[in-house]
PyMOL Python script that loads the backbone (N, CA, C, O; Angstrom):
from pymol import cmd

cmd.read_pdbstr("""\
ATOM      1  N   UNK A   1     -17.128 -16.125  67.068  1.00  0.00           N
ATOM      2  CA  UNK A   1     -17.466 -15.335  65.899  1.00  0.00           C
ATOM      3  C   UNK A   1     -16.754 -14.002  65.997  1.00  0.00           C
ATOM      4  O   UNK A   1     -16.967 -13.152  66.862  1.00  0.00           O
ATOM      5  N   UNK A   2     -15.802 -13.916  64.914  1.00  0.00           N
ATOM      6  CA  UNK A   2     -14.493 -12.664  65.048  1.00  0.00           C
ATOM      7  C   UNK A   2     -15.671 -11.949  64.190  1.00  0.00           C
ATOM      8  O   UNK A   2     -16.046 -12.581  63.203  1.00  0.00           O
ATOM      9  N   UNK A   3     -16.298 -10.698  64.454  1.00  0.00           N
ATOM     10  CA  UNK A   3     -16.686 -10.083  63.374  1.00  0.00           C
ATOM     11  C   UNK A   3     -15.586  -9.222  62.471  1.00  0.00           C
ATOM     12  O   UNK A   3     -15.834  -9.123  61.270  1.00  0.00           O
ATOM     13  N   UNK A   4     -14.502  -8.658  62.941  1.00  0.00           N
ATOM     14  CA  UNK A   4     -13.463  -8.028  62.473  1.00  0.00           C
ATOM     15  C   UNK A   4     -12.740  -9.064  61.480  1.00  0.00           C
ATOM     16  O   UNK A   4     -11.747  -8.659  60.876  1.00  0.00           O
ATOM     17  N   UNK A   5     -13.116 -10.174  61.313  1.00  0.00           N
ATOM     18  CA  UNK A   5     -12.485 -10.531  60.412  1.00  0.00           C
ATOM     19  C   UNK A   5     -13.479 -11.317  59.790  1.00  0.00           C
ATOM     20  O   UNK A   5     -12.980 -12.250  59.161  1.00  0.00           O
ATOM     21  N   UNK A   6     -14.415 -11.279  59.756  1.00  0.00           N
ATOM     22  CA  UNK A   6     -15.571 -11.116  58.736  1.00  0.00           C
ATOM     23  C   UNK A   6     -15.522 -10.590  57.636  1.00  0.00           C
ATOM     24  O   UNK A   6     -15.177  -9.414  57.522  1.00  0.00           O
ATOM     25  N   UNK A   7     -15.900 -11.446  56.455  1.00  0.00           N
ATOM     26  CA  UNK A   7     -15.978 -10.289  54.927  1.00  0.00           C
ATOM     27  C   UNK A   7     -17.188  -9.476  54.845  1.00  0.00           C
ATOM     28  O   UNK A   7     -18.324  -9.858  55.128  1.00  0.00           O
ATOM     29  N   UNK A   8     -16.888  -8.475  54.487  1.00  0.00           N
ATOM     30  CA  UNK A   8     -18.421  -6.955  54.352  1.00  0.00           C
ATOM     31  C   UNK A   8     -18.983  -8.022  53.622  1.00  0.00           C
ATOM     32  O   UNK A   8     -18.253  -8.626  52.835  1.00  0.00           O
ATOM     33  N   UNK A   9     -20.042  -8.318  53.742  1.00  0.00           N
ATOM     34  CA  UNK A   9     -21.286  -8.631  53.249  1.00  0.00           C
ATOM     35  C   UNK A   9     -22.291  -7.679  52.630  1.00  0.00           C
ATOM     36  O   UNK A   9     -22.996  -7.963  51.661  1.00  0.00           O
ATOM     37  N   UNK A  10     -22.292  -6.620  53.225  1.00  0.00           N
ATOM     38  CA  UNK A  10     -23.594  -5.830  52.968  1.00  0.00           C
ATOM     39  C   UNK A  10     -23.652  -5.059  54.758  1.00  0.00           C
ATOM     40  O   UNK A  10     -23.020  -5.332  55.779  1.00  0.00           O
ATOM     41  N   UNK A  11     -24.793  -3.964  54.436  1.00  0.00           N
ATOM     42  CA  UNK A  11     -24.992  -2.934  55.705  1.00  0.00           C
ATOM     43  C   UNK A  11     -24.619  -2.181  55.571  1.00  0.00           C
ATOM     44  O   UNK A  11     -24.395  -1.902  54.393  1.00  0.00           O
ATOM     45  N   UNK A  12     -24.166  -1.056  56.771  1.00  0.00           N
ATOM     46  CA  UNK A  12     -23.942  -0.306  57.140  1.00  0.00           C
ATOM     47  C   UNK A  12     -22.812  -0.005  56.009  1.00  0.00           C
ATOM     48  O   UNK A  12     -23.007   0.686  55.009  1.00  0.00           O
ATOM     49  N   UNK A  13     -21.829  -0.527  56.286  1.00  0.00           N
ATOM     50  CA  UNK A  13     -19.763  -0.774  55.750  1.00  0.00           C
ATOM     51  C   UNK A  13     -20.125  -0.914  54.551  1.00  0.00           C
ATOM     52  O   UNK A  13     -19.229  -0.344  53.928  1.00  0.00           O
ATOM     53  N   UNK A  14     -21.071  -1.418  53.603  1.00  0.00           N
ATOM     54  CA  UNK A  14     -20.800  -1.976  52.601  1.00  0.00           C
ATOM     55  C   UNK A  14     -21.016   0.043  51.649  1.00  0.00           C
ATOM     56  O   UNK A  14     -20.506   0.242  50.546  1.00  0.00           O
ATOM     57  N   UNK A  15     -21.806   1.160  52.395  1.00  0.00           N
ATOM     58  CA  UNK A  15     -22.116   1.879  52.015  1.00  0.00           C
ATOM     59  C   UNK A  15     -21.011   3.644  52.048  1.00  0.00           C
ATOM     60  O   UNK A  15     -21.290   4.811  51.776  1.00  0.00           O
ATOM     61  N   UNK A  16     -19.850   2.991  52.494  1.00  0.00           N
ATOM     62  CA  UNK A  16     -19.162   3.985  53.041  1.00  0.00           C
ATOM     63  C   UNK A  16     -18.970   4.907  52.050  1.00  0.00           C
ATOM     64  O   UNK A  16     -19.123   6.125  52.131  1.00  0.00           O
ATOM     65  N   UNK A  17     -18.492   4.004  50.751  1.00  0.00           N
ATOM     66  CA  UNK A  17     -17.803   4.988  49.646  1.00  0.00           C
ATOM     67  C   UNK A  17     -18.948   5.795  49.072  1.00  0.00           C
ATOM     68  O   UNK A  17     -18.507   6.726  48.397  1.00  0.00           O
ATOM     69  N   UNK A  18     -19.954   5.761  49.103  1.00  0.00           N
ATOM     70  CA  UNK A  18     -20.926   6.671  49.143  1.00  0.00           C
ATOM     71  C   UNK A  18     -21.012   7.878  49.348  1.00  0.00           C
ATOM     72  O   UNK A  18     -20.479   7.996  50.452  1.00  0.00           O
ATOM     73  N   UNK A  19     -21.392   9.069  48.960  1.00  0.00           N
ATOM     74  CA  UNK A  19     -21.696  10.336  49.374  1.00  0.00           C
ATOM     75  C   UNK A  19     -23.192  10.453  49.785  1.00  0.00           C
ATOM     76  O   UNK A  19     -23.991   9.534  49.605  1.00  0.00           O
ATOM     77  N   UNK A  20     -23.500  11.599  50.325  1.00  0.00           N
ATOM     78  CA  UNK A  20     -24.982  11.761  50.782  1.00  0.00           C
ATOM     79  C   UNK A  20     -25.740  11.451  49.988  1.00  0.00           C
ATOM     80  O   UNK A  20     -26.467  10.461  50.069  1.00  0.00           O
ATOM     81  N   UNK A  21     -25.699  12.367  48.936  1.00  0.00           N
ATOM     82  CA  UNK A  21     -26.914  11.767  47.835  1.00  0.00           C
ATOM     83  C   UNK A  21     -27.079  10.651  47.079  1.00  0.00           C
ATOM     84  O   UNK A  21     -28.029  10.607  46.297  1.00  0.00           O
ATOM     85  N   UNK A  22     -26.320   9.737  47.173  1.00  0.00           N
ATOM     86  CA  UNK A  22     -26.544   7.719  47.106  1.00  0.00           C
ATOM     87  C   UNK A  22     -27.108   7.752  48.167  1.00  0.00           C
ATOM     88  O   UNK A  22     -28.302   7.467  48.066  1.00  0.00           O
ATOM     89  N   UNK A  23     -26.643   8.065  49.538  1.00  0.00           N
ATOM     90  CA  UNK A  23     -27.197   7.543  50.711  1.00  0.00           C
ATOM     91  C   UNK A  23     -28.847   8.004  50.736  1.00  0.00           C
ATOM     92  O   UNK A  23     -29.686   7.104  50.771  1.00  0.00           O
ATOM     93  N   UNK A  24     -29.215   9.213  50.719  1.00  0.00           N
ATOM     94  CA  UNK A  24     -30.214   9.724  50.781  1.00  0.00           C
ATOM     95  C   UNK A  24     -30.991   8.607  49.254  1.00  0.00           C
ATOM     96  O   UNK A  24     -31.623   7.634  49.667  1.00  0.00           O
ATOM     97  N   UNK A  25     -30.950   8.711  48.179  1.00  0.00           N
ATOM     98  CA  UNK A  25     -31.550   8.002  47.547  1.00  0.00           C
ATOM     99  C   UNK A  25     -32.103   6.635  47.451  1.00  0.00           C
ATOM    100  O   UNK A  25     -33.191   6.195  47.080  1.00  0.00           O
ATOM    101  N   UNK A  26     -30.773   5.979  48.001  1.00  0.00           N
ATOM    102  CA  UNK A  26     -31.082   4.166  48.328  1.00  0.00           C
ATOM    103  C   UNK A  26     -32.107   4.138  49.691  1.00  0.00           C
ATOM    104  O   UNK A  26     -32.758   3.128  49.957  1.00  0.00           O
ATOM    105  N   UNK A  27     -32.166   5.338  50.494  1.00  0.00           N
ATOM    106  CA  UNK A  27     -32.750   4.879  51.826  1.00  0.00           C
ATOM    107  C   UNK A  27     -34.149   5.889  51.102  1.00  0.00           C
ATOM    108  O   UNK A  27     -35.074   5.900  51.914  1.00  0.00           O
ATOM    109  N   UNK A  28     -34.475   6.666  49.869  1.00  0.00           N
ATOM    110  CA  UNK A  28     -35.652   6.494  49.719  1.00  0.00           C
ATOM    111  C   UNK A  28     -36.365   5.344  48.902  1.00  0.00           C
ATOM    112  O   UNK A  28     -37.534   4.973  49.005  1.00  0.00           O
ATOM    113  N   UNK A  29     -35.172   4.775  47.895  1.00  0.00           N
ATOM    114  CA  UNK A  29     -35.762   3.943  47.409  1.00  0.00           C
ATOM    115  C   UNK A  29     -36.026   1.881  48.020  1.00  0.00           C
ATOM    116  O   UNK A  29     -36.427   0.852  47.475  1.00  0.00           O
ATOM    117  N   UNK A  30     -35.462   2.303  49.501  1.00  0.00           N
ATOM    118  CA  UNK A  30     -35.706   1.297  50.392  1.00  0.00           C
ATOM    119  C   UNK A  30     -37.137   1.363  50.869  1.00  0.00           C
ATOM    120  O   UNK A  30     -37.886   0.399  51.029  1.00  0.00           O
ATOM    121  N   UNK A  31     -37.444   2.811  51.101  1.00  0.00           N
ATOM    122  CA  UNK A  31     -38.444   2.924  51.903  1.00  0.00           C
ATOM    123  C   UNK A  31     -39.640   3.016  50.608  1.00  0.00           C
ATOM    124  O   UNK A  31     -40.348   2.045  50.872  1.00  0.00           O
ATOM    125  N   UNK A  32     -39.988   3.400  49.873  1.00  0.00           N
ATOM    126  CA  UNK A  32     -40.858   3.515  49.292  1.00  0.00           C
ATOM    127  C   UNK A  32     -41.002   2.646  47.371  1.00  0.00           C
ATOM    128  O   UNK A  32     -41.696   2.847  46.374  1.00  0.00           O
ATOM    129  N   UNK A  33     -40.002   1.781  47.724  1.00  0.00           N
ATOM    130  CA  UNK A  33     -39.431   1.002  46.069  1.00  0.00           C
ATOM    131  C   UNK A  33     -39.783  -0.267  46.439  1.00  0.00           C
ATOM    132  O   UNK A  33     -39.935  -1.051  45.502  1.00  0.00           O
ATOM    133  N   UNK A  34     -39.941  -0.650  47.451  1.00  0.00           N
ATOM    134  CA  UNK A  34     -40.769  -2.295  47.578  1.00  0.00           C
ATOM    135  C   UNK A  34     -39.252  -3.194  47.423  1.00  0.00           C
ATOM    136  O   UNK A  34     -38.086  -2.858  47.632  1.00  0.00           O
ATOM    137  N   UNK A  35     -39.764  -4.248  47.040  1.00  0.00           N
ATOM    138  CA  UNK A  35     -38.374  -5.192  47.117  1.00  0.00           C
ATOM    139  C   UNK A  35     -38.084  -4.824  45.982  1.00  0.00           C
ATOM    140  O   UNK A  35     -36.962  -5.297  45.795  1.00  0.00           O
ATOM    141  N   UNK A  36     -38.420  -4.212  44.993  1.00  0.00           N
ATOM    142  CA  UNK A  36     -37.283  -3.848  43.501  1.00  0.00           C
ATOM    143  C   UNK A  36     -36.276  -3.405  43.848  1.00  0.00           C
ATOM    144  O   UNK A  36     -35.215  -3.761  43.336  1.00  0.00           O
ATOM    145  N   UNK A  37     -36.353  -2.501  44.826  1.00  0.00           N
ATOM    146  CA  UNK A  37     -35.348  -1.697  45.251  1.00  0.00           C
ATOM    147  C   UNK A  37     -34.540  -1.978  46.966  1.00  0.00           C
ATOM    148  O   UNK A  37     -33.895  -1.257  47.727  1.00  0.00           O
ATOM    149  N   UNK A  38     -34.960  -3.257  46.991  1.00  0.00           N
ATOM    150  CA  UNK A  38     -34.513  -3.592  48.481  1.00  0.00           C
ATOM    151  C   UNK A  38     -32.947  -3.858  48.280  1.00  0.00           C
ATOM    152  O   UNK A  38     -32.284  -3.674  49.300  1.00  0.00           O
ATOM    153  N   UNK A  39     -32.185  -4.290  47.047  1.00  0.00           N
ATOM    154  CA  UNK A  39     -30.700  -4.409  47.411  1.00  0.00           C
ATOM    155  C   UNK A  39     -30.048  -2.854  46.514  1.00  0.00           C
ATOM    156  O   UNK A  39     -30.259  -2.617  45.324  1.00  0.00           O
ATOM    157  N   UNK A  40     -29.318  -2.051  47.383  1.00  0.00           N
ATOM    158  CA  UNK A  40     -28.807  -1.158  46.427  1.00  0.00           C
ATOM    159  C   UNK A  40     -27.648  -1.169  45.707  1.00  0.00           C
ATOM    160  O   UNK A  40     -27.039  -0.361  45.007  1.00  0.00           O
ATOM    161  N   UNK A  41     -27.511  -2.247  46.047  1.00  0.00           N
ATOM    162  CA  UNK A  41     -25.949  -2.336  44.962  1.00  0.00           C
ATOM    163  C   UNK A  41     -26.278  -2.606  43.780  1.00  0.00           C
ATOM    164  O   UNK A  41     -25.485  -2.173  42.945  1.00  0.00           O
ATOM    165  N   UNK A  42     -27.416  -3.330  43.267  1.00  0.00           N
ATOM    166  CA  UNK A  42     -27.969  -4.009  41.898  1.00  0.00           C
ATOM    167  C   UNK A  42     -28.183  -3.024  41.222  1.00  0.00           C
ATOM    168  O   UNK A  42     -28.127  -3.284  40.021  1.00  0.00           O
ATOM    169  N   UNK A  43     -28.595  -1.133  41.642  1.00  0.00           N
ATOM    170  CA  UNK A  43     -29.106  -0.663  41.650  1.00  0.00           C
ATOM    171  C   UNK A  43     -28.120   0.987  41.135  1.00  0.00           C
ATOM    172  O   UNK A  43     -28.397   1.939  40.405  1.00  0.00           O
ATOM    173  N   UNK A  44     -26.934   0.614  41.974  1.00  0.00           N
ATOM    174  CA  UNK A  44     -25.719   1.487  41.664  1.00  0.00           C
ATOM    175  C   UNK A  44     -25.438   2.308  40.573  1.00  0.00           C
ATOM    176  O   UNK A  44     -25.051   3.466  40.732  1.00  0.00           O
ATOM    177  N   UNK A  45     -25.608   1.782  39.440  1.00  0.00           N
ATOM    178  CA  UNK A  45     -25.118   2.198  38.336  1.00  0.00           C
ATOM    179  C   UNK A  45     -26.380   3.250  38.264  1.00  0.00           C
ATOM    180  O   UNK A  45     -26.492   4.364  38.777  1.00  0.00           O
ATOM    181  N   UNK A  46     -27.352   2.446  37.386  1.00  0.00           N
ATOM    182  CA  UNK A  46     -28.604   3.613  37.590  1.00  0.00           C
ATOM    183  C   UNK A  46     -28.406   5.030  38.521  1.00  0.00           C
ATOM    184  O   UNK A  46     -28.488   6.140  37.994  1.00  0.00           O
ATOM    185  N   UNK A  47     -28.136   4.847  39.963  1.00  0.00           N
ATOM    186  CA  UNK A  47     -28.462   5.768  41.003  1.00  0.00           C
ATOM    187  C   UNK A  47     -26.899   6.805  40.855  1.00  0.00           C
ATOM    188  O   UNK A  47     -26.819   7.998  41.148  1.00  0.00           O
ATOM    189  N   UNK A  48     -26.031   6.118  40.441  1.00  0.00           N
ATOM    190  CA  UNK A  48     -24.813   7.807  40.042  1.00  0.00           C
ATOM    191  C   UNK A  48     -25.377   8.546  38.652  1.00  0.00           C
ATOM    192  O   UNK A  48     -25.416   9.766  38.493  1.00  0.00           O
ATOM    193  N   UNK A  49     -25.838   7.463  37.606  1.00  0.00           N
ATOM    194  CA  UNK A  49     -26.385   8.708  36.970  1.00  0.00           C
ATOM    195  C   UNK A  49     -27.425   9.156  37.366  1.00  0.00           C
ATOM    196  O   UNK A  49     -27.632  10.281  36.910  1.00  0.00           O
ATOM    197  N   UNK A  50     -28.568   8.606  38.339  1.00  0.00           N
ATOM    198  CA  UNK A  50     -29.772  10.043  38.640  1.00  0.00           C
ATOM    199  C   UNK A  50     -28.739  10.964  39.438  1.00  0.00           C
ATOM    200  O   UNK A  50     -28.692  12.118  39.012  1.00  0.00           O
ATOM    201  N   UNK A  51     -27.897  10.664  40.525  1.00  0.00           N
ATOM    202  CA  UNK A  51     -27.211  11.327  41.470  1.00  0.00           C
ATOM    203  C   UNK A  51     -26.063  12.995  40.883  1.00  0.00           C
ATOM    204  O   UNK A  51     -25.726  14.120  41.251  1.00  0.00           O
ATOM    205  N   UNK A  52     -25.902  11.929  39.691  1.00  0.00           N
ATOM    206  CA  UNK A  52     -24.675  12.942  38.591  1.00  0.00           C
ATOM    207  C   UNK A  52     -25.743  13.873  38.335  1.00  0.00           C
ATOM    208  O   UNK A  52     -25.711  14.943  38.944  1.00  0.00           O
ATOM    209  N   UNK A  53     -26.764  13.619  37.464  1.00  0.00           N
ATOM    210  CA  UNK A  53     -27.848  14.619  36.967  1.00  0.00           C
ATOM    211  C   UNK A  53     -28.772  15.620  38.017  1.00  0.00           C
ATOM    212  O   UNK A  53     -29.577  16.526  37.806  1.00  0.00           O
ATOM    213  N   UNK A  54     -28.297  15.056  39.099  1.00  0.00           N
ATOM    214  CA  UNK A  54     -29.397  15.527  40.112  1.00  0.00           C
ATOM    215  C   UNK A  54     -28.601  17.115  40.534  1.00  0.00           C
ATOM    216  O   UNK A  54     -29.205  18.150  40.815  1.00  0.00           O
ATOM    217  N   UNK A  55     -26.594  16.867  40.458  1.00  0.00           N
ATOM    218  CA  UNK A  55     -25.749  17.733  40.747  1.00  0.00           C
ATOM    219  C   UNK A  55     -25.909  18.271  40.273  1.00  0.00           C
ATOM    220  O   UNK A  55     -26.573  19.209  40.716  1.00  0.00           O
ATOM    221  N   UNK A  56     -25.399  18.297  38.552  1.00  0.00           N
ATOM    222  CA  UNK A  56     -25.345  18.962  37.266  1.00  0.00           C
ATOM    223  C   UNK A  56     -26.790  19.980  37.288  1.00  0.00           C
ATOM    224  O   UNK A  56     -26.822  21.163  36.948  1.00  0.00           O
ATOM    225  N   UNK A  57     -27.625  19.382  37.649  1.00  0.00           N
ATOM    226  CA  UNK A  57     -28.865  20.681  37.700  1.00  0.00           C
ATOM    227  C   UNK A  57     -28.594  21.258  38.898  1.00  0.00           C
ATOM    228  O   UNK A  57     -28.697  22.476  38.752  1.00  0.00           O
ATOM    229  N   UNK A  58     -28.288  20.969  40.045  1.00  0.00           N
ATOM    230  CA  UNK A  58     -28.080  22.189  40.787  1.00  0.00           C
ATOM    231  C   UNK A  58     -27.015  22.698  40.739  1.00  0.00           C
ATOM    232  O   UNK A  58     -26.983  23.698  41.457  1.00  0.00           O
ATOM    233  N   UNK A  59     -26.015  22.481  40.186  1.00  0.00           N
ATOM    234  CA  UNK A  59     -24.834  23.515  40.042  1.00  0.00           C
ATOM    235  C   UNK A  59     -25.087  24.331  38.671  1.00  0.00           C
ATOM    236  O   UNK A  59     -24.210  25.194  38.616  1.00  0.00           O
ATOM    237  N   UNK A  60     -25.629  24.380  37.947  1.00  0.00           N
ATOM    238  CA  UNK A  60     -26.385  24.733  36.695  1.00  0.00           C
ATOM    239  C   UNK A  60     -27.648  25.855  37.265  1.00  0.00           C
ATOM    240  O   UNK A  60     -27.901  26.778  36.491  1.00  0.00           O
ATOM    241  N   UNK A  61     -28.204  25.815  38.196  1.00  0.00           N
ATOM    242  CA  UNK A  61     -29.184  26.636  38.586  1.00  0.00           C
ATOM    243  C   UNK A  61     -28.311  27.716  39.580  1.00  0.00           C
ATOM    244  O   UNK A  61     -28.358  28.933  39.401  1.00  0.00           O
ATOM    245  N   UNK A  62     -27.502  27.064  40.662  1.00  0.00           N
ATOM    246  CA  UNK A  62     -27.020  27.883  41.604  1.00  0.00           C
ATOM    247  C   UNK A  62     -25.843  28.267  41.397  1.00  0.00           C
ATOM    248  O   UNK A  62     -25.420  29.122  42.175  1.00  0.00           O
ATOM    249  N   UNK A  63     -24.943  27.788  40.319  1.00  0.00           N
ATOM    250  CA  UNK A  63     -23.722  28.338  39.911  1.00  0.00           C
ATOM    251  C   UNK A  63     -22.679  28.205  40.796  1.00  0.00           C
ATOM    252  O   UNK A  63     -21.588  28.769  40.708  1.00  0.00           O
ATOM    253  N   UNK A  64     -23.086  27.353  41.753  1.00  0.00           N
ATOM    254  CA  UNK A  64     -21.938  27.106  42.790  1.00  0.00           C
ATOM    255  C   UNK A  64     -21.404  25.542  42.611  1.00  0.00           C
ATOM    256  O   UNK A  64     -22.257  24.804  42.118  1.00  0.00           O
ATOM    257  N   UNK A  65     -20.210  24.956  42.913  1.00  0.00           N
ATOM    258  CA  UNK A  65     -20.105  23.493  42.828  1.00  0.00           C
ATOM    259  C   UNK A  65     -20.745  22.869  43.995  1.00  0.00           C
ATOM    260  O   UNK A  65     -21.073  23.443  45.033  1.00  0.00           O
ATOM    261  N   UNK A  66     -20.938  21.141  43.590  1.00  0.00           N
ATOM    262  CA  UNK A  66     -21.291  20.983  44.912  1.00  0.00           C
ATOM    263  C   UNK A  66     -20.104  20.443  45.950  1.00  0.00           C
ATOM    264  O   UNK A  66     -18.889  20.336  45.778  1.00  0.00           O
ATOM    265  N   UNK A  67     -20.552  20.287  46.557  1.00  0.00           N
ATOM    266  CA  UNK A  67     -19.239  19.862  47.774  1.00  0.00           C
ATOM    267  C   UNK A  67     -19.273  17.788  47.700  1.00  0.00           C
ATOM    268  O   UNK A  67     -20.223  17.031  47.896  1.00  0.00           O
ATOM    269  N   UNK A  68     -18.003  17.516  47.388  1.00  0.00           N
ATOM    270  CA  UNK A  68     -18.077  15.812  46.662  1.00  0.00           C
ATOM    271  C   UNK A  68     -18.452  15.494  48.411  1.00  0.00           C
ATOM    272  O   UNK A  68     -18.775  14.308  48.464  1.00  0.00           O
ATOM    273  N   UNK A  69     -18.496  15.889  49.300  1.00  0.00           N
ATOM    274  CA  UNK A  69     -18.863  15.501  50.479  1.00  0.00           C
ATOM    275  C   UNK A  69     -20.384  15.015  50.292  1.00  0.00           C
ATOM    276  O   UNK A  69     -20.633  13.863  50.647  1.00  0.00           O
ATOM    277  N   UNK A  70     -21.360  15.754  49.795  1.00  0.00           N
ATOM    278  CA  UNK A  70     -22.880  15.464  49.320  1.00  0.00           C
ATOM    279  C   UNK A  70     -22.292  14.879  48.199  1.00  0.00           C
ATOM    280  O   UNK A  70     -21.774  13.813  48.533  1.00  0.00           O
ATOM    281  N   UNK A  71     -22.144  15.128  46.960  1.00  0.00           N
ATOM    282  CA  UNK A  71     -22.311  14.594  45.494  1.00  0.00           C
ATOM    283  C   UNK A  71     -21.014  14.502  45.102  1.00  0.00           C
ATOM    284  O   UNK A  71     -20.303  15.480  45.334  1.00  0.00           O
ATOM    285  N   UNK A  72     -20.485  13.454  44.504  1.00  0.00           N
ATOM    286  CA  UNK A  72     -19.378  13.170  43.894  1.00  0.00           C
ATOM    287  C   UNK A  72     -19.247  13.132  42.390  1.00  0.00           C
ATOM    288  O   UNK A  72     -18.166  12.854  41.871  1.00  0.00           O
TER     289      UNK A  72
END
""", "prot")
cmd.dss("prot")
cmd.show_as("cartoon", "prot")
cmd.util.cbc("prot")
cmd.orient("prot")
């Protein structure tokens, strides 16, 4: 079993292109969303626009951008 030549399935890898705040969101809505929310890819679309809106108000309050490192 080559894992390196394995197709991403899901995990860890499947989450790279992600910034913090997907990451931070899918791992709250893992932990506290029950199985609605157990796959986050189904889930993607929804979670850039809370993620977009979540920026847009804090760069709107603090007048600073955010860094695409957290929010993209």
């Amino acid at each position: 079993m080559n894992s390196a030549s394995a197709p991403n399935t899901g995990g860890a890898g499947a989450t790279d292109d992600r910034d913090y705040m997907d990451k931070g969101l899918d791992a709250v809505e893992k932990k506290f969303g029950g199985q609605r929310f157990a796959d986050p890819n189904k889930n993607r679309a929804m979670n850039e626009k809370i993620t977009d809106f979540i920026r847009k108000m804090i760069e709107k309050v603090t007048g600073k951008k955010v860094p695409a490192k957290f929010s993209s």
